[in-house]
C-alpha positions in Angstrom: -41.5 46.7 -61.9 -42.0 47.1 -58.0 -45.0 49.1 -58.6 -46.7 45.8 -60.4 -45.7 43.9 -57.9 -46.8 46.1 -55.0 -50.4 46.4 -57.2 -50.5 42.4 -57.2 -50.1 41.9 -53.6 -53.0 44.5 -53.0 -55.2 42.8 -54.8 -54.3 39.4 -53.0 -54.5 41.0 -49.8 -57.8 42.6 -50.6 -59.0 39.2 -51.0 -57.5 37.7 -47.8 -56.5 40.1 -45.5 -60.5 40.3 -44.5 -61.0 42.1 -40.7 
């Protein structure tokens, strides 16, 4: 599903896409 995907790729970001 694209909304599993889309919830996996938050939580990397979250992790790496620090300001």
């Amino acid at each position: 599903m694209v909304y599993e995907l889309q919830k996996k790729v938050y939580l990397i970001c979250m992790k790496t896409c620090k300001p």
